[in-house]
C-alpha positions, 0 to 999 in steps of 0.5 A, a space after each residue: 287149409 287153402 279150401 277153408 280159407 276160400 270158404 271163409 273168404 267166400 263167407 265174409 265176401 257174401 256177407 259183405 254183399 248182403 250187408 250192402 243190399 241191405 243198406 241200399 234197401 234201407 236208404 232208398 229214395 233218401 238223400 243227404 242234405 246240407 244247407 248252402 249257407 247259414 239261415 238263422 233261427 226264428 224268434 218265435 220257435 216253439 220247441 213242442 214235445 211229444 213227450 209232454 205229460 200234458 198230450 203224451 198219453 192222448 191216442 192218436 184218432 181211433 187208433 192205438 197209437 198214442 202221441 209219446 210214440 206216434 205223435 212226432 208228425 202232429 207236434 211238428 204241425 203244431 209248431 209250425 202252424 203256430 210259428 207261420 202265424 196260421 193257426 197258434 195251437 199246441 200239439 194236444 190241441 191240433 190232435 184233438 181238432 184232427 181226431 174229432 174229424 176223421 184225420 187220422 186212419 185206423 193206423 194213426 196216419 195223418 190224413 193230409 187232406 183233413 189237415 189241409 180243410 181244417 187249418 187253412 192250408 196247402 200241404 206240398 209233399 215234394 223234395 224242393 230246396 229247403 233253404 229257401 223255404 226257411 228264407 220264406 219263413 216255411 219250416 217243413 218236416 223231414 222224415 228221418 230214421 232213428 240212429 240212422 238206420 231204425 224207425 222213421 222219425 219226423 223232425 221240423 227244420 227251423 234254420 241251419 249253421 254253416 255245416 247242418 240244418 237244425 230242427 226241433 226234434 219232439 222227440 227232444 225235452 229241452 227248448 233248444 235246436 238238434 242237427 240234423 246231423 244227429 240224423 246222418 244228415 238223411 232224409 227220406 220225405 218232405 213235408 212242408 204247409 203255406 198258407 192257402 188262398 182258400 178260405 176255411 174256418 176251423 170247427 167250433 
């Protein structure tokens, strides 16, 4: 009887174990985000979604993703190029600028440097203190997983309250914010876009 309990102790222990090599795999390079104080939200919010029946079907590039499912990083670029006042274009419309001119690979990915040549901008792919980027009227995407523990995500932060930022979140229909907190509060990428010095014009 002493030796069944043991190998059962023995079981539960390892799977505990394992369950936190998991977790760590899954969180790494990640971190939890709260705002030091409350940011309020732009009134020029546009709340895009990639569920939209007028681009949900629009594939992604060449690629076989389409915009309903993939097309969560090119919708928060739409909204925030438009509501940095750089270039004003729905997501439909930046995709098909960015898949007329090679800006995705063969996967669907988003080429950074395309965007950047296209749209007038300098993309900074670096954690950095998000606060106050929204105090300079610079909304960054963050990537996120999906109940917390699932496929990667991106949401666009827009402001916070006092205890989460708050994004819009294309996966969402409605015209309102998300917290983050939906979220876990977890990021695990920055990418944020400011207007460049350089100057490009986009393609007729």
């Amino acid at each position: 009887m002493a030796s069944r309990k043991f190998k059962i102790f023995t079981g539960i222990l390892l799977a505990a174990i394992l369950m936190m090599i998991a977790l760590l795999y899954l969180f790494r390079n990640s971190k939890i985000i709260h705002p030091a104080e409350a940011v309020s939200l732009p009134d020029n919010a546009v709340y895009y979604s990639q569920k939209n029946p007028d681009w949900a079907e629009d594939s992604l590039g060449n690629s076989d993703y389409k915009m309903s499912d993939s097309g969560c990083l090119v919708t928060c670029m739409a909204c925030t190029l438009t509501m940095q006042e750089i270039y004003e274009m729905t997501p439909k419309e930046l995709n098909q600028l960015l898949s007329a001119n090679h800006g995705y690979d063969d996967d669907g990915n988003l080429q950074w440097s395309i965007l950047e040549n296209l749209t007038d901008t300098e993309i900074s792919l670096e954690f950095t203190d998000i606060s106050d980027l929204l105090k300079q009227h610079i909304y960054p995407a963050v990537r996120v997983r999906m109940h917390g523990l699932g496929s990667y995500h991106y949401v666009l932060i827009i402001g916070s309250d006092e205890k989460n930022y708050l994004c819009i979140d294309p996966l969402s229909q409605e015209n309102q914010p998300v917290s983050l907190s939906e979220y876990h509060n977890r990021i695990y990428a920055v990418r944020y876009l400011k207007k460049s010095v350089t100057k490009y014009r986009l393609p007729e």
